[in-house]
C-alpha positions in Angstrom: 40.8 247.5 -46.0 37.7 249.4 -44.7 36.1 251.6 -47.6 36.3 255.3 -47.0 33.1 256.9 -46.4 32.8 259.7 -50.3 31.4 263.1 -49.6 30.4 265.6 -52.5 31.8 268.7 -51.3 29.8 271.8 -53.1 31.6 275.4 -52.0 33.0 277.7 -54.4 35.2 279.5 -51.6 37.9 277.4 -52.3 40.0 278.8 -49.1 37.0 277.8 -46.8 36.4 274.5 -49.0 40.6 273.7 -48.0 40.2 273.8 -44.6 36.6 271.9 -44.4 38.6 269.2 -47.1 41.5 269.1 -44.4 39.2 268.6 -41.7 37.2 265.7 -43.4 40.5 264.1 -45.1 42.2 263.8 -41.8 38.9 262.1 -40.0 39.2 259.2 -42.9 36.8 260.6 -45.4 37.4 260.7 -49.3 36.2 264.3 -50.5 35.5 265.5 -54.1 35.1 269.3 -54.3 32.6 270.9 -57.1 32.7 274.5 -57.9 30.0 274.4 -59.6 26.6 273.2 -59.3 26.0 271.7 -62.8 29.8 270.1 -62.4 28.3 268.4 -59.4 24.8 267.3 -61.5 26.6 266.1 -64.9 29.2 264.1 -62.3 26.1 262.0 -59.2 25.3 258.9 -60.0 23.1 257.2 -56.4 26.1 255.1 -55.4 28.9 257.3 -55.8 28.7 259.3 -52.6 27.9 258.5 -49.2 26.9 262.0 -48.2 26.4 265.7 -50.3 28.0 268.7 -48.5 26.2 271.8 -50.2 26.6 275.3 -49.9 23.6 277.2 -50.1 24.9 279.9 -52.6 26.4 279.1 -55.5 27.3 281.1 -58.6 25.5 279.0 -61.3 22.9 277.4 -59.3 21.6 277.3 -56.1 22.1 274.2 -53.5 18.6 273.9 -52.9 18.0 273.8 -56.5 21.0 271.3 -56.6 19.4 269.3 -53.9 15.8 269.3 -55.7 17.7 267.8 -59.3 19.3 264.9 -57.5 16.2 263.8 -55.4 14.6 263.6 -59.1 17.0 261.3 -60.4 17.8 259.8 -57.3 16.1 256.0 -55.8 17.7 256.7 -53.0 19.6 260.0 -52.7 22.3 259.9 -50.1 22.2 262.4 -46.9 22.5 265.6 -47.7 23.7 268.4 -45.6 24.1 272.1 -45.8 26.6 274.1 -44.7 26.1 277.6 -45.0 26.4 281.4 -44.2 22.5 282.0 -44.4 21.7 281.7 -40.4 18.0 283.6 -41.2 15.4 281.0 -39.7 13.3 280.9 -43.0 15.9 279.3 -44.8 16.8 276.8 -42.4 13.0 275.7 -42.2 12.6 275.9 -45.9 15.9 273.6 -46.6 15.0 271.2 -44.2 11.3 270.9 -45.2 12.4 270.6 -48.8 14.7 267.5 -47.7 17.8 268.1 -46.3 18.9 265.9 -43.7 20.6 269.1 -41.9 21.6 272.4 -41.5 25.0 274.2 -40.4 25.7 277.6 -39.9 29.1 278.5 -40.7 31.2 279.0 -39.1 31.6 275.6 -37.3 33.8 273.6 -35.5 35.6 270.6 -36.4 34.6 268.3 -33.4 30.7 269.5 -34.8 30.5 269.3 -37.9 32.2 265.2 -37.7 30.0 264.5 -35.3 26.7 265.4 -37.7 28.9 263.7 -40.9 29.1 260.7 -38.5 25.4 260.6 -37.4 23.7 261.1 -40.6 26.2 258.2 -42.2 25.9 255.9 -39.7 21.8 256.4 -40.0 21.5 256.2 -43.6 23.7 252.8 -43.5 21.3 251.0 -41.2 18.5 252.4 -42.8 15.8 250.7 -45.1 13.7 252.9 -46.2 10.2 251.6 -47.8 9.1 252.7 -50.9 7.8 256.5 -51.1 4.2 257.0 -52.4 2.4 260.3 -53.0 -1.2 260.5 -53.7 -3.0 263.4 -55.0 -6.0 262.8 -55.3 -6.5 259.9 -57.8 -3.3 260.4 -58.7 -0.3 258.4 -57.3 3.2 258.5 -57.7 6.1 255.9 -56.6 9.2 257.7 -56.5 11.1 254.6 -56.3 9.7 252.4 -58.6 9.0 255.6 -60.5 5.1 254.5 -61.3 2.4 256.7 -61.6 -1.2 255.4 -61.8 -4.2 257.4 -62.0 -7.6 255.7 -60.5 -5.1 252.5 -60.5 -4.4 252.8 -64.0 -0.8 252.9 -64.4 0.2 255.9 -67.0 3.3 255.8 -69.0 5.8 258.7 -68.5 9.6 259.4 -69.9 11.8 259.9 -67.9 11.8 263.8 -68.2 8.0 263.8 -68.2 8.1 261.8 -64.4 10.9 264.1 -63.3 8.9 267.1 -64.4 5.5 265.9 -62.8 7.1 265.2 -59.5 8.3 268.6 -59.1 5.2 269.9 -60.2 3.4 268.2 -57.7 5.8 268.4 -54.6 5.8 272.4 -55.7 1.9 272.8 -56.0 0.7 276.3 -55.9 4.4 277.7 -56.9 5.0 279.6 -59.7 8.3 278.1 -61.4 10.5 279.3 -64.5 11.2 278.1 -67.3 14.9 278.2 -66.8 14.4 277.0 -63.1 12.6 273.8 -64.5 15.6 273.6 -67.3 18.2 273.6 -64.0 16.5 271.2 -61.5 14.7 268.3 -63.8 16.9 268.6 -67.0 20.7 270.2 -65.4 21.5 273.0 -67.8 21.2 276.8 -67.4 20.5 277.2 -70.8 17.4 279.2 -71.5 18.0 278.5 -75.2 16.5 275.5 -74.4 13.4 276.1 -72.4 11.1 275.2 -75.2 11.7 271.3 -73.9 9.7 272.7 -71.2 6.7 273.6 -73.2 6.7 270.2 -75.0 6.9 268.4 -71.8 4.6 270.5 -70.0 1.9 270.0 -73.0 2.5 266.1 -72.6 2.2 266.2 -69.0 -1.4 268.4 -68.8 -2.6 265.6 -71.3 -1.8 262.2 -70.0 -1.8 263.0 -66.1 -5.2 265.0 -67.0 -3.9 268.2 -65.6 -7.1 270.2 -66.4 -10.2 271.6 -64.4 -12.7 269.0 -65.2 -10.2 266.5 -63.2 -9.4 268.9 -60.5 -6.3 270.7 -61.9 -5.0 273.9 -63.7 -1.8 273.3 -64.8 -0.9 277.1 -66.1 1.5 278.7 -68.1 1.9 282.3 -66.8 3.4 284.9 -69.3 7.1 285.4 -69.4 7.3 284.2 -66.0 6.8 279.8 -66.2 4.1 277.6 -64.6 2.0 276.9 -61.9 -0.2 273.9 -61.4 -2.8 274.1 -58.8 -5.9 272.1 -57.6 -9.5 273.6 -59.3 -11.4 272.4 -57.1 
């Protein structure tokens, strides 16, 4: 028997998720619908889902956001689609830039929207995609192997304190919250919590040398979160 093709369906109009479920049912695929954005985060695992479905809006948490969290934790995060109201040619540019694989405007029709599921599957099945490496100056990171060296030295990082500096660095210059750090690298929406931020933030400036004299201001902005930024 061939395997069914799993897509993580995120949509909290559930009228609009039944028919999109229907559609994708009836071509062969296995759906699971979240509601909820941090339902979807507490339930990914890498090899659980062929392809992500997300709306763009959510009520707890935003898709992008969604989509930020999982390429964290992710080796190799599925393809990952969004299918969405928001038509404005900002957002399509900014989704796309930040990662997605592709964009739909709703509405759409059914021969369309298999035809991209199809492509994008059948891509990321033949695919063998090398290992990612950013540099920053003398700073590297391997999002696969998840290493980070610095002048070639490797430096030793939790796993909250790599998640955390990768965002950091693929958001340079922007200023994020507290609470937005707590949804993407950690998956809650408490801000009871945010003081993890701090501690990790603190850990961070220290062993990836986050300061002017090497090149960075990594800085806490009042009330509002951090920015890190090159010095120099």
């Amino acid at each position: 028997m061939v395997k069914k093709a799993r897509i993580a369906f995120l949509e909290d109009d559930s009228t609009y998720a039944g028919l999109i479920i229907e559609w994708l049912s009836s071509a062969g695929f296995e759906v699971k619908l979240f509601t909820l954005s941090l339902d979807f985060l507490r339930n990914f695992s890498d090899a659980q889902y062929d392809l992500c479905l997300f709306d763009f809006m959510m009520p707890d948490m935003s898709g992008l956001d969604v989509m930020g969290s999982i390429k964290l934790r992710s080796k190799k995060a599925p393809p990952i689609v969004f299918l969405t109201a928001r038509s404005d040619e900002e957002d399509i540019v900014h989704v796309i830039e930040s990662g997605a694989d592709d964009y739909i405007v709703k509405p759409v029709s059914r021969p369309v929207l298999l035809a991209r599921i199809n492509a994008l599957i059948r891509r990321s099945s033949t695919e063998h995609k090398n290992n990612i490496v950013s540099e920053f100056g003398a700073l590297k990171i391997d999002s696969q192997q998840r290493l980070v060296t610095i002048d070639g030295q490797e430096v030793k990082l939790t796993d909250k304190e790599f998640d955390l500096a990768l965002y950091f660095l693929r958001n340079e210059g922007a200023l994020l919250s507290r609470v937005h750090l707590m949804q993407v690298v950690w998956g809650s929406s408490s801000d009871v919590e945010t003081r993890k931020v701090d501690v990790h933030v603190s850990h961070l400036r220290t062993k990836l040398k986050l300061t002017p004299e090497y090149g960075w201001k990594l800085t806490s902005i009042y009330q509002q979160g951090y920015r890190l930024e090159r010095s120099q």
